[in-house]
C-alpha positions in Angstrom: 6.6 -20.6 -14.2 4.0 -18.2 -15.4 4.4 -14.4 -14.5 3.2 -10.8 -15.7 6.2 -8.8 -17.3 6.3 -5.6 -18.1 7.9 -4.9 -20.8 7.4 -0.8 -21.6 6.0 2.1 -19.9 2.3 3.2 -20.1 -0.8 1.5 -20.4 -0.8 -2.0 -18.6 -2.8 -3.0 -21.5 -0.1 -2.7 -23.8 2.9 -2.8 -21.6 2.5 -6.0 -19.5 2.8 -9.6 -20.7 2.0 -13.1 -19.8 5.2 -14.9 -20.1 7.1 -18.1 -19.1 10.0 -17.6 -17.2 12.5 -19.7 -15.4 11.8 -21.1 -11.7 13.6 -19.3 -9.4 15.8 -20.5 -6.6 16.4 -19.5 -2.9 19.4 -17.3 -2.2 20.9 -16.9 1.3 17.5 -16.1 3.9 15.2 -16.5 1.4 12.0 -18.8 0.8 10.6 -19.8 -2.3 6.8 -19.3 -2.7 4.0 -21.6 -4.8 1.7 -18.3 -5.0 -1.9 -18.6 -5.0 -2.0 -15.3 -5.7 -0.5 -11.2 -5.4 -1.7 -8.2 -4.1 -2.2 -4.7 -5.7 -1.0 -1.5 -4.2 -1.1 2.5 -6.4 3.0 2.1 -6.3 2.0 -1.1 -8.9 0.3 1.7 -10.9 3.0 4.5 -10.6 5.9 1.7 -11.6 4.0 0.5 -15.0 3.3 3.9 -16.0 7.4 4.6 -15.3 6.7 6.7 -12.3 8.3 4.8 -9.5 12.2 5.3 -9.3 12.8 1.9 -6.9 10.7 0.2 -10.1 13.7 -2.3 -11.5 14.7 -2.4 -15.1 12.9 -3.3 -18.1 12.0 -6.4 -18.7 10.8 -6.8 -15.1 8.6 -8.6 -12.8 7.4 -6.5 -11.0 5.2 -7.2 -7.1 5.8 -6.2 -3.6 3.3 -9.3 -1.6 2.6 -13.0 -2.6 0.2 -15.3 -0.5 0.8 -18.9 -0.6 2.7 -21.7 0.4 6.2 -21.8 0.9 7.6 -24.8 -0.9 11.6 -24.1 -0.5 14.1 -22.5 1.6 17.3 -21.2 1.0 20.8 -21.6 3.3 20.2 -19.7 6.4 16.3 -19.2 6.4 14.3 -21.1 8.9 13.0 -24.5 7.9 10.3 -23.8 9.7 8.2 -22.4 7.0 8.4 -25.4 4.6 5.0 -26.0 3.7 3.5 -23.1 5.3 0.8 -20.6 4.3 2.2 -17.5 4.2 1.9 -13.8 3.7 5.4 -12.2 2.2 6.6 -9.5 1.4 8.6 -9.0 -2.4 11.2 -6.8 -3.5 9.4 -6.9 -6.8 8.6 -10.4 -8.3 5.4 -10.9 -7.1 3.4 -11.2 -10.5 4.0 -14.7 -10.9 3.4 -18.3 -10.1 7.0 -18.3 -8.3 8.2 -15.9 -6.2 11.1 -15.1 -3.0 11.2 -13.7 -0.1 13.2 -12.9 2.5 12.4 -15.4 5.2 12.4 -12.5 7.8 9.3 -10.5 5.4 6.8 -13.6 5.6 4.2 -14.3 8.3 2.2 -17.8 8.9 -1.3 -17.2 8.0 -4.5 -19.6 9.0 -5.7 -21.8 5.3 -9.2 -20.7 5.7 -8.3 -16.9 5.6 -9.1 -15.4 2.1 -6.9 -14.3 -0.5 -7.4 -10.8 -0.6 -7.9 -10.2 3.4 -4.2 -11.7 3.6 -2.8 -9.8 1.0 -4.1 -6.5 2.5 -1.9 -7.2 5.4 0.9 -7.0 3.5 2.9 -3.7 1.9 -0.7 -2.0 3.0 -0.9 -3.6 6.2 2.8 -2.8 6.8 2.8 0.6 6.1 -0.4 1.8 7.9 1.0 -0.4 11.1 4.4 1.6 11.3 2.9 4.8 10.5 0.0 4.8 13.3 1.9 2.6 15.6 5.8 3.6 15.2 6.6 6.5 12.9 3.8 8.4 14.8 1.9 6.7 17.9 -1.4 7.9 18.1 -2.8 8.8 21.4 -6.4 9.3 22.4 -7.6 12.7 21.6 -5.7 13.4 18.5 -7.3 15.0 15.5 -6.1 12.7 12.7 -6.4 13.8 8.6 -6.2 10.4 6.7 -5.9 11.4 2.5 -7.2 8.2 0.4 -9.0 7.3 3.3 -11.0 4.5 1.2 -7.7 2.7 0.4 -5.7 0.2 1.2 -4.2 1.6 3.5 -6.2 4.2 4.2 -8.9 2.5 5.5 -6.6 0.4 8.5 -4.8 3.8 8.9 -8.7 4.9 10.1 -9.1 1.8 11.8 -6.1 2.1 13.5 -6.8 5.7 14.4 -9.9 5.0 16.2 -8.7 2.3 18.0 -6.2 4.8 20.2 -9.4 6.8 20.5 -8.9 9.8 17.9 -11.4 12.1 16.2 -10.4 11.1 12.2 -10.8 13.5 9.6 -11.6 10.7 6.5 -11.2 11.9 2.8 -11.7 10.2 0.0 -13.7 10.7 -3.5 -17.8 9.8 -3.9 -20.6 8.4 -1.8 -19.9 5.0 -2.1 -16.5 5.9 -0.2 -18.3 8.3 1.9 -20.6 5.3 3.1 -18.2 2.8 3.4 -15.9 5.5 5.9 -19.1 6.2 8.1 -19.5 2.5 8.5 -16.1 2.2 9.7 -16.9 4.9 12.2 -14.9 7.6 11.0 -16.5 11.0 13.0 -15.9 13.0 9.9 -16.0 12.7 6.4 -15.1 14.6 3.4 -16.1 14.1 -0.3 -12.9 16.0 -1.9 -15.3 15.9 -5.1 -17.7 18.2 -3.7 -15.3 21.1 -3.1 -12.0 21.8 -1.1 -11.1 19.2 1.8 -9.5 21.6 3.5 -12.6 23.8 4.0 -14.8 20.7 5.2 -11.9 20.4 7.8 -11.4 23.2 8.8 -15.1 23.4 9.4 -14.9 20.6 11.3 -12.0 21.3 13.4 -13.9 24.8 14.5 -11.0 26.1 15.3 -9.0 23.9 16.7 -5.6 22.8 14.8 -5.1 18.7 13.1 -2.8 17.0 15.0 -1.3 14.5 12.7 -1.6 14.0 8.8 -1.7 10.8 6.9 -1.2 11.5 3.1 -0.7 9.5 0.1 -1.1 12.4 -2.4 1.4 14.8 -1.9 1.8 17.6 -3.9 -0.6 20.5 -3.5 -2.0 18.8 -0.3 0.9 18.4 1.6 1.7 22.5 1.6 -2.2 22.7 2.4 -1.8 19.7 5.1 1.0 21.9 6.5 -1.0 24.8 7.6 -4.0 22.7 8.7 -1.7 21.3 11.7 -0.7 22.7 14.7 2.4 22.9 16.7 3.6 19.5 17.8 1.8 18.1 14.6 3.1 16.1 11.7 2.7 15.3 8.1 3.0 11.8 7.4 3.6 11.1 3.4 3.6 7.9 2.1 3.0 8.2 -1.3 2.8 10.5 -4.1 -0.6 10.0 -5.6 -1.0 13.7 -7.2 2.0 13.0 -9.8 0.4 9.9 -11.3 -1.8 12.6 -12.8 0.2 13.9 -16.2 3.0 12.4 -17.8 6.4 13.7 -18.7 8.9 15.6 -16.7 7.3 18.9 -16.5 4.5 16.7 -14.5 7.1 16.0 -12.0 8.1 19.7 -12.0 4.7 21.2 -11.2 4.3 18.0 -8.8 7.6 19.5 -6.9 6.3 22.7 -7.4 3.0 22.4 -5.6 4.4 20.9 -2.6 6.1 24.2 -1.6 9.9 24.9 -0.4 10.4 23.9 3.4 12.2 25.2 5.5 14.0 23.2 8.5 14.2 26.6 11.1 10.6 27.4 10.3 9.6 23.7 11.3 11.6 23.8 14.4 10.2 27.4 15.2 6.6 26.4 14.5 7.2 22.6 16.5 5.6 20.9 13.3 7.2 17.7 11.8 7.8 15.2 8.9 7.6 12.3 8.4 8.1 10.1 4.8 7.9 6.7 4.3 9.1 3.9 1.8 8.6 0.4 2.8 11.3 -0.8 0.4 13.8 1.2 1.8 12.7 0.1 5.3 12.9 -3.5 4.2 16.6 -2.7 2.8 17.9 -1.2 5.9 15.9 -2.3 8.7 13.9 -5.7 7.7 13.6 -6.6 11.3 11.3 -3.9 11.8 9.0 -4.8 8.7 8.9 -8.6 9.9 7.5 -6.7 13.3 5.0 -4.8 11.7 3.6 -7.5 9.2 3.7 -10.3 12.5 1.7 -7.4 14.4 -0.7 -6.8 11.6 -1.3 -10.7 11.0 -2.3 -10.8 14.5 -4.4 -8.0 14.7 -6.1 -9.7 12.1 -6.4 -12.9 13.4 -7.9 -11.1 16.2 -10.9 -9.3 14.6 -8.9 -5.9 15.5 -8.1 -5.4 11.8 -10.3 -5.7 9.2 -9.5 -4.9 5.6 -12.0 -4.7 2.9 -11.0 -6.3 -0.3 -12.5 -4.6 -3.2 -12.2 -7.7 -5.5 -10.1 -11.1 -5.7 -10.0 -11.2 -9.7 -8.3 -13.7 -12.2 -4.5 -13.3 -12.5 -5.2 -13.1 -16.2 -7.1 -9.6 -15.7 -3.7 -8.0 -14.4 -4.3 -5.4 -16.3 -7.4 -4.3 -16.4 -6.8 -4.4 -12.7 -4.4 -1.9 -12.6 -6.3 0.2 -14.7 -9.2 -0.1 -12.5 -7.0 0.8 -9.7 -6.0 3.6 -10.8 -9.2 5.4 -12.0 -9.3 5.9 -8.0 -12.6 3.7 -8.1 -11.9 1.0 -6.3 -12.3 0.7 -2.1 -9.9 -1.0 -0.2 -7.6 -4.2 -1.3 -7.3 -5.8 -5.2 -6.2 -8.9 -5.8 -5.6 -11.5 -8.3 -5.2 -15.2 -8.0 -3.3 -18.1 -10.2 -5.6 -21.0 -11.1 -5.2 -24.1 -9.1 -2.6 -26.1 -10.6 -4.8 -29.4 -10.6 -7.5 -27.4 -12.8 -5.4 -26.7 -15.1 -3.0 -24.0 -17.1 -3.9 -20.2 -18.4 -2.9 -19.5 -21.9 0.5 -17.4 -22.1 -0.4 -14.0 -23.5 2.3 -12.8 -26.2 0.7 -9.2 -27.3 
């Protein structure tokens, strides 16, 4: 099989590699998958540049969602997935013609739905479901901050936000984004390139105190996030989006650093909360909770109740310009890639 392999740290450019590899086979509850194509998330970004500590060793595969037909299964995993379309969920892998899954992590999907709409529902999907709808159930009349609003999983985190009737706080970078947030009917939105999101918010809020956080940058934010919520508020992190932005370790220090020194009495005291999440470990300890979330979010979906913008569905051969393109911070809502139909013929194996 054909698969992306990254092979050193740093620029996808120079770091990833078109390879042949052997097929894999089905372990114990797993499923083999014929991929028509893989899904992007900013963790795919943080792993290449060496920033992303679940990230396996070098050489590696790396992937967290595959969309395509399931074409073996392993002892113990339901047969009744053979020859299915599917959604599924990778512990790495996913950038290649091949890939597994647990059986538990994969969701029947319709033939007619595209590419990138089903690969949005995956690690993105996933992760805005159980924050909005597990982590943190949203309730009608919440003031809701949602950082990166524009992406992936921002924008079914707003989505989802609205839908339990809250007042969402959207901030992302540029007009573009702006636009595409107001269209989604977000009642607020903030251009963090035209000055401090927090004083747009706190404009906003006239007073009045957020009552739940969504943040995928961390850092400086989430010690500003802290004092923009009120008591019986939380900070929801789910990513780390501010330490992508400097290499080497004193990066990471300053990145520690800005988030501030917390204090378990003072949250108690004050009745605020937090909350982190990390799919992969929630897939490690508790994967029958992630097969609930991706089965909720495929039938939202199916529904109309869902609907993820997909950015672009590009040729698996532009990996990684992809990745670059992903994180410039340009790009609004889900990236994909897709293999070429087998019947039309082979790609050319990159050796660089």
């Amino acid at each position: 099989m054909r698969a992306w392999q990254l092979h050193r740290h740093g620029d996808p450019e120079r770091g990833l590699r078109l390879v042949e590899l052997a097929d894999p086979r089905p372990g114990p509850g797993q499923v083999l998958i014929r991929c028509e194509g893989f899904g992007l998330n900013y963790a795919d970004v943080m792993a290449v540049r060496g920033l992303y500590r679940e990230a396996p060793p070098l050489p590696s595969v790396l992937g967290y969602e595959v969309v395509g037909r399931v074409v073996a299964c392993g002892p113990g995993a339901t047969t009744a997935l053979q020859g299915r379309r599917v959604v599924g969920l990778t512990r790495f892998g996913g950038y290649a013609e091949l890939a597994l899954a647990d059986a538990r992590a994969c969701a029947p999907i319709p033939d007619d739905l595209p590419l990138g709409v089903a690969a949005a529902l995956a690690t993105q999907g996933c992760t805005a479901w159980y924050a909005a709808r597990i982590a943190v159930p949203l309730r009608a009349g919440m003031r809701v901050l949602v950082h990166s609003a524009a992406g992936g999983v921002g924008q079914l985190l707003v989505q989802l936000a609205l839908q339990s009737g809250c007042t969402v706080f959207a901030v992302a970078g540029g007009a573009e984004k702006m636009a595409h947030l107001r269209a989604l009917g977000a009642q607020h939105t903030v251009d963090r390139l035209a000055g401090p999101y927090e004083v747009a918010v706190r404009s906003a809020l006239a007073g009045a105190r957020l009552d739940v956080s969504f943040n995928a940058v961390a850092g400086r934010s989430f010690r500003t996030d802290m004092g923009l919520i009120g008591s019986g508020g939380t900070v929801v992190l789910f990513g780390g989006a501010q330490r992508g932005s400097g290499p080497g370790p004193f990066a990471t220090l300053r990145f520690a650093w800005d988030m501030g020194l917390v204090v378990p009495i003072f949250l108690m005291m004050r009745s605020k909360s937090i909350v982190g999440i990390n799919m992969l470990k929630l897939g490690d300890h508790r994967p029958g909770l992630v097969a609930e979330c991706l089965q909720a979010v495929v039938r939202e979906a199916a529904g109309g109740a869902l609907r993820p913008h997909v950015h672009a569905t590009l040729p698996a051969t532009q990996l990684p310009a992809a990745l670059r393109e992903l994180g410039s911070g340009r790009t609004v809502g889900k990236v994909a890639l897709s293999w070429p139909d087998p019947a039309q013929g082979s790609m050319t194996t990159s050796a660089r």
